[in-house]
C-alpha positions as CSV (number, residue, x, y, z in Angstrom):
1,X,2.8,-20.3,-17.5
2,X,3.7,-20.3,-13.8
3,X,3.7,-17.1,-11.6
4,X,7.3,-18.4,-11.6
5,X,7.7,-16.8,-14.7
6,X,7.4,-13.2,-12.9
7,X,10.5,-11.0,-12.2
8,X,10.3,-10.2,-8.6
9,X,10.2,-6.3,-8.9
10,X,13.2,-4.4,-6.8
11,X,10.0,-2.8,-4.8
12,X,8.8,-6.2,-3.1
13,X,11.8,-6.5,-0.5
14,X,12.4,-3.0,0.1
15,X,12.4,-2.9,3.8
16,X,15.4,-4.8,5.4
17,X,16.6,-5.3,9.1
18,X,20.3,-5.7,9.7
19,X,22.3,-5.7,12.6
20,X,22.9,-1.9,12.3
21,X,18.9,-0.6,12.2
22,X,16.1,-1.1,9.4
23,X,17.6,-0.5,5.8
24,X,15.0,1.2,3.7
25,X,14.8,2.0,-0.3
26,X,14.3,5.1,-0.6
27,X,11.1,5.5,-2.6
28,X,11.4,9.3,-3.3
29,X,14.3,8.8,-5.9
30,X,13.7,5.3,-7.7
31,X,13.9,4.3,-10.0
32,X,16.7,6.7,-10.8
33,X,18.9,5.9,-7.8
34,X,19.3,2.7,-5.6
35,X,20.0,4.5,-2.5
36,X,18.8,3.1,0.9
37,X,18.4,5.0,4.1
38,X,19.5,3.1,7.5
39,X,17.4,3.8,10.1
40,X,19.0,3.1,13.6
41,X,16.5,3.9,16.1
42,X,13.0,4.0,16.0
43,X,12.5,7.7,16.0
44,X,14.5,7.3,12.3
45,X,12.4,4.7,11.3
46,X,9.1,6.9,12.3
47,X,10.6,9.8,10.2
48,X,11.4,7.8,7.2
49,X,7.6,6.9,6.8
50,X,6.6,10.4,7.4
51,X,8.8,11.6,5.3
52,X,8.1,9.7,2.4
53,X,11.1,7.4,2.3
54,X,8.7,4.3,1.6
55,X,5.0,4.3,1.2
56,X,2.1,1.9,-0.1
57,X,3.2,-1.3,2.1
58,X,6.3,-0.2,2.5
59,X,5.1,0.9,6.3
60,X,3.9,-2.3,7.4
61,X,7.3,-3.7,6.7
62,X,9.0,-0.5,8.3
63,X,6.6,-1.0,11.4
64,X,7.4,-4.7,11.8
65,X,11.3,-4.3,11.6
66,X,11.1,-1.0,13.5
67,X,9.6,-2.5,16.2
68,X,12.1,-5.5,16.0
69,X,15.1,-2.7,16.5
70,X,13.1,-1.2,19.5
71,X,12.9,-4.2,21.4
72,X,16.3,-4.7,20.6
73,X,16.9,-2.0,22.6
74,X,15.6,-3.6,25.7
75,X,18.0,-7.0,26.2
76,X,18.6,-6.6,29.4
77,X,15.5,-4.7,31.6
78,X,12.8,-6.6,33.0
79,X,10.2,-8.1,30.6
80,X,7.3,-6.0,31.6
81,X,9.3,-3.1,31.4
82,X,10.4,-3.8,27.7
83,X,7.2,-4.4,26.6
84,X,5.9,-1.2,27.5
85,X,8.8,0.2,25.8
86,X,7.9,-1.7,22.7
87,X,4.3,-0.5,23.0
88,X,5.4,2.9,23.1
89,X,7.1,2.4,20.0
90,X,4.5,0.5,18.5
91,X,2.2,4.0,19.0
92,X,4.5,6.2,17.6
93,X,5.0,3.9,14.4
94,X,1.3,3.9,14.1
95,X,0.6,7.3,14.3
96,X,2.8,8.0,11.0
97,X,0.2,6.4,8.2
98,X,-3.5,7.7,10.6
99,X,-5.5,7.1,7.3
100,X,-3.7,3.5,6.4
101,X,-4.6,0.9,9.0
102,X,-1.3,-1.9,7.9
103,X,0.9,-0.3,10.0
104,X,-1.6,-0.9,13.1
105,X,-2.1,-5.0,11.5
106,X,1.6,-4.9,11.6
107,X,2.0,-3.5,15.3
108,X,-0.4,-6.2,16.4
109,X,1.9,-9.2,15.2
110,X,4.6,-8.1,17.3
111,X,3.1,-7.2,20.4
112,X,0.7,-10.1,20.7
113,X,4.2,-12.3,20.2
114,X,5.3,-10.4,23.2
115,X,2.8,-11.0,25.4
116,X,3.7,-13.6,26.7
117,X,7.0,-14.2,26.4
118,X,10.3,-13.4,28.7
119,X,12.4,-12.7,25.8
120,X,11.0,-9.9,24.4
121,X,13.8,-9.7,22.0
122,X,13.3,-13.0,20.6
123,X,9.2,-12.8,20.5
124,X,9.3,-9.6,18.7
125,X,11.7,-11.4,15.8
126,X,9.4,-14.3,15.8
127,X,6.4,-11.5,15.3
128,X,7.8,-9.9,12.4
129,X,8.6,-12.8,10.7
130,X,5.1,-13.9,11.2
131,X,3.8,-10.9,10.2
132,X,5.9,-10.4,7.0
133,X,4.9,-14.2,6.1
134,X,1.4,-13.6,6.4
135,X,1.2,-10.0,4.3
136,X,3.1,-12.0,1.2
137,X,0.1,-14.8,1.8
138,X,-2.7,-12.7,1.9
139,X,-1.3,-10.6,-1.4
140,X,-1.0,-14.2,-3.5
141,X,-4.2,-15.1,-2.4
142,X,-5.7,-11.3,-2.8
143,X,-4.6,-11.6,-6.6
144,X,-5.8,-14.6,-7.1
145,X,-9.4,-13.4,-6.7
146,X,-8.8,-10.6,-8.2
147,X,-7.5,-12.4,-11.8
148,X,-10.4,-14.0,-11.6
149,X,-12.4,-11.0,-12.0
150,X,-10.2,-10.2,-15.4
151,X,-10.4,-11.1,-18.7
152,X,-7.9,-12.2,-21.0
153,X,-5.7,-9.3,-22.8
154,X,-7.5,-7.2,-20.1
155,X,-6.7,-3.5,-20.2
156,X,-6.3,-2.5,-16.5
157,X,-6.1,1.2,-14.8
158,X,-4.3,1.2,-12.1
159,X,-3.6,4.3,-9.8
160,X,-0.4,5.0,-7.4
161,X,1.4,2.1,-6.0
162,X,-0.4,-1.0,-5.4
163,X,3.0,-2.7,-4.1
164,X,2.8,-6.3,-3.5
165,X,-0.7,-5.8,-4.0
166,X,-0.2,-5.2,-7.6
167,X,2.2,-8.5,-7.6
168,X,0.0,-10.9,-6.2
169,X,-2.3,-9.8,-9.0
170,X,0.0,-9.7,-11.7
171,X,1.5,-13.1,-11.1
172,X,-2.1,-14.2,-10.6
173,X,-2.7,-13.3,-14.1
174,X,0.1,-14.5,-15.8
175,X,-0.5,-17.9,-14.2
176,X,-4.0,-17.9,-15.9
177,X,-2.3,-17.1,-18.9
178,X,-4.3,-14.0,-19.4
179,X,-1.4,-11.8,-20.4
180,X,-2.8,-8.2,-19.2
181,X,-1.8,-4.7,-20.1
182,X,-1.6,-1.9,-17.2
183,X,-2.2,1.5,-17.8
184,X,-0.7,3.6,-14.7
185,X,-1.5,6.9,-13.5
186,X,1.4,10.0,-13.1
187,X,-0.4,9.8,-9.6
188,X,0.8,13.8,-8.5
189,X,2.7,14.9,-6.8
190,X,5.3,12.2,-5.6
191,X,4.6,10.6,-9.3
192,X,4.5,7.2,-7.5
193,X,2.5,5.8,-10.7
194,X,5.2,6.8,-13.1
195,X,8.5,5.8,-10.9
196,X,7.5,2.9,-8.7
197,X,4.0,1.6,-10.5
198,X,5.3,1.9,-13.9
199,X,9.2,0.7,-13.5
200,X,8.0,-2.1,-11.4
201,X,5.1,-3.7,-13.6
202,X,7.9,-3.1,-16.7
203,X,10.4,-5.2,-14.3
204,X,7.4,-7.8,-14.4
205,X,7.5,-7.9,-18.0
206,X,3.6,-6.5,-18.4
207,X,2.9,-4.3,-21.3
208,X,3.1,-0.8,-19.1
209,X,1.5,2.7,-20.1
210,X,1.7,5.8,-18.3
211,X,-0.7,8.4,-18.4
212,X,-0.9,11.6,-16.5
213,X,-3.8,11.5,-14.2
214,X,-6.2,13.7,-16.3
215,X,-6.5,11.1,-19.3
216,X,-7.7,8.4,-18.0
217,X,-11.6,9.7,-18.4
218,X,-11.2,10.5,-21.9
219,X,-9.6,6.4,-22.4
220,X,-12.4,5.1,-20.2
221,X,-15.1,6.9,-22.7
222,X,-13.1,5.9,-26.0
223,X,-13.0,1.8,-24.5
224,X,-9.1,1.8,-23.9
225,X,-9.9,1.0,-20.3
226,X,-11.6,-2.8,-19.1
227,X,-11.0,-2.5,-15.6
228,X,-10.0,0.1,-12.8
229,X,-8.2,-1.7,-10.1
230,X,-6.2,0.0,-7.1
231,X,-5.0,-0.7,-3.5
232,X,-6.6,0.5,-0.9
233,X,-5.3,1.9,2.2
234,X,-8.3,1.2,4.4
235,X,-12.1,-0.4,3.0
236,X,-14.4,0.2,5.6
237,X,-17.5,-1.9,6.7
238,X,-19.8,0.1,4.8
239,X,-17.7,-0.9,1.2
240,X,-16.3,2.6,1.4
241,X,-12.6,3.0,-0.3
242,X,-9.7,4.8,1.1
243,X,-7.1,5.2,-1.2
244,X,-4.5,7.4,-2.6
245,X,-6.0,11.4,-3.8
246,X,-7.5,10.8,-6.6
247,X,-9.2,7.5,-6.3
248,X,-12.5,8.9,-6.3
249,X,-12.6,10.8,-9.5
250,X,-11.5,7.6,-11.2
251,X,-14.1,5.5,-9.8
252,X,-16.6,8.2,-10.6
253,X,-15.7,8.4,-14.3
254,X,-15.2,4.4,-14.2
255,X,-19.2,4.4,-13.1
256,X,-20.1,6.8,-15.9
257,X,-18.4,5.2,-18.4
258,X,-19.8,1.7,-17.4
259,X,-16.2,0.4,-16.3
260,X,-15.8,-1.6,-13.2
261,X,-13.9,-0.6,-10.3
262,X,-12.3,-3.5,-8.4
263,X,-10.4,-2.6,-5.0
264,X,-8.0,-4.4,-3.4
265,X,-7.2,-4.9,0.5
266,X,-6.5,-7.7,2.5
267,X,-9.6,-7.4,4.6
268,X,-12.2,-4.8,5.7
269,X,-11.5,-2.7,8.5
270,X,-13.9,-4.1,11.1
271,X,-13.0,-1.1,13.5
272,X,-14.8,1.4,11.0
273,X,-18.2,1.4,10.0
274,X,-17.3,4.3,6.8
275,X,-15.1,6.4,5.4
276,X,-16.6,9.1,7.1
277,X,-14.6,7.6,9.8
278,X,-11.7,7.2,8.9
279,X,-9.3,10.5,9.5
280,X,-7.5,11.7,6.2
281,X,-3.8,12.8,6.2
282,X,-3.1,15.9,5.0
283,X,0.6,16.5,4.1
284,X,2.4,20.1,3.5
285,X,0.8,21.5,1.0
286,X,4.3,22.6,0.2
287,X,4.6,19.1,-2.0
288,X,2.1,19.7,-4.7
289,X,3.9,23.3,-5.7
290,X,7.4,20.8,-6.2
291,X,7.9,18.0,-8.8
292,X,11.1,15.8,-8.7
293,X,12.5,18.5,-5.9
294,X,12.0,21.4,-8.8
295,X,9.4,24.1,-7.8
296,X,6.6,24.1,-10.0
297,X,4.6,27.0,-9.3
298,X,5.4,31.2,-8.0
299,X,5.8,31.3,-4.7
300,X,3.0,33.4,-4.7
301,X,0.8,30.4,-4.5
302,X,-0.2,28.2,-2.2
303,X,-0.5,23.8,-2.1
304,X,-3.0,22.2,-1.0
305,X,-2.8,18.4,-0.2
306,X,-5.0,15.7,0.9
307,X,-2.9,12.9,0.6
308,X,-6.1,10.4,0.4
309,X,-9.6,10.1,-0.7
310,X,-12.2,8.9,0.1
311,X,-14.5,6.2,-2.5
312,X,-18.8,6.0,-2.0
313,X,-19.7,1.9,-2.0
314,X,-22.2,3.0,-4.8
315,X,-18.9,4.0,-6.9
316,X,-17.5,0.3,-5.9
317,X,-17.7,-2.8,-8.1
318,X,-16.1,-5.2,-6.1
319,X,-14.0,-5.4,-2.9
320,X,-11.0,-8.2,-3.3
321,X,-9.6,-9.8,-0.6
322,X,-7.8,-12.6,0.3
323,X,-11.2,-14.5,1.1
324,X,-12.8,-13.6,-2.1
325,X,-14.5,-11.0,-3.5
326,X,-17.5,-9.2,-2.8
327,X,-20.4,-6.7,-3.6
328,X,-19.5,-3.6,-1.3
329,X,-23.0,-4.0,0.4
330,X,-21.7,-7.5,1.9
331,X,-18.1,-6.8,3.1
332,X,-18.9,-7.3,6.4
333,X,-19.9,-11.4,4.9
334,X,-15.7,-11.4,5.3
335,X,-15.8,-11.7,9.4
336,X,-19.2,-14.1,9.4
């Protein structure tokens, strides 16, 4: 079977430019509603990442198109000026995801396109395109290492949103004809795994469980579970994972229950040597006491909310990338 024969899930084009600003799916009410948020400046398109409009890879699409619409901005003033205009803007995209280093990947297509170049309109189009090209070709070639890892009928764990991550793996799979099952975390408290992660692998046609996210121990140490696989927002030189709250007590029960843990990215961060590095969001702790916009706890109480973890190398199986996998001692093997 071809990876052909995979729907395309709504969730892998949902970040469009247009002449009127950035369209964006809004993430926080699929799959219920099909509603997309226009973004006309820059300043919109930074507050619809912070604010939760789109998330997983969703940034790095919203950072590439953003950055288009701010150099839209400058037809007219003198090149030198406009590019520091779109640098500006490529700062202030940035700084919205600090723990998740895509939107800093995606930055860099445009404004090394700029460089250069008089038109500064024109380059940053050519950028984005460029960049949105070679995200879709890393995650193809990402799953395809990953599949390999996997064994037929495998019974796969998957926590939050993997995006086109998740995909690339998925049509990896089917390809091989090795016709997985996916159980998904609830993945608190935007239930990512249960609207985006669950709707999106049943759009793929994969068998598709959800769990809430404290089962998946108890399945691990019954044998439901052959593999843990996630994203990964950063992996650092060391083979440490950053990824979505949460990550880490599944790798930790994975590693007592003898199941292996096989993380996605693209490539190693080689700007970070661990994830003691790396500096971890924390959102409004305001979020965890809601679910679905209905208050789940007194107001007496207060949230707490890390919105990422981070995942020991010792915890690690395998780091997958678009070069291969490898042990988490020998990341660093990927920029030899």
């Amino acid at each position: 079977m071809s990876s052909s024969a995979v729907p395309v899930p709504v969730l892998a084009d949902s970040v469009r430019l247009d002449d009127d600003g950035v369209h964006i799916l809004d993430r926080r009410v699929f799959p219920f509603e099909r509603r997309w948020v226009r973004a006309r400046t820059v300043e919109e398109v930074a507050r619809a990442i912070e604010e939760m409009v789109t998330q997983s890879s969703g940034p790095y699409f919203a950072v590439l198109w953003g950055l288009v619409l701010a150099a839209r901005e400058t037809e007219g003033q003198d090149p030198r000026e406009a590019r520091s205009r779109v640098g500006e803007a490529a700062q202030r995209l940035i700084a919205t995801r600090p723990t998740n280093d895509q939107p800093r990947k995606a930055a860099a297509f445009v404004l090394a396109e700029i460089a250069g170049r008089e038109d500064v309109a024109a380059a940053a189009w050519d950028g984005a395109r460029a960049g949105d090209a070679d995200y879709r070709r890393r995650c193809r070639e990402m799953g395809q290492a990953g599949a390999a890892l996997l064994g037929e009928g495998a019974r796969v764990l998957t926590h939050c949103w993997g995006d086109l991550y998740l995909l690339g793996l998925v049509e990896a799979l089917v390809a091989a004809g090795k016709r997985p099952e996916f159980v998904c975390t609830e993945t608190r408290p935007y239930l990512q795994g249960a609207r985006l992660t669950a709707e999106s692998l049943a759009e793929m046609g994969v068998p598709t469980t959800l769990v809430t996210d404290g089962m998946p121990a108890s399945l691990m140490r019954e044998g439901r579970v052959d593999a843990l696989v996630t994203a990964s927002d950063r992996i650092t030189m060391d083979g440490s994972v950053i990824n979505k709250v949460g990550t880490l007590q599944l790798a930790t029960a994975a590693k007592a229950f003898g199941v292996p843990f096989h993380a996605l990215c693209h490539a190693p961060d080689p700007d970070t040597e661990s994830g003691a590095q790396v500096p971890i969001e924390f959102r409004d702790g305001d979020e965890v006491l809601h679910t679905l916009g209905h208050r789940s706890a007194s107001a007496r109480v207060r949230g707490l909310y890390p919105a990422f973890d981070v995942t020991d190398p010792d915890l690690v199986t395998t780091v997958v990338t678009d070069r291969g996998a490898f042990a988490p001692g020998e990341v660093r093997r990927y920029w030899a």
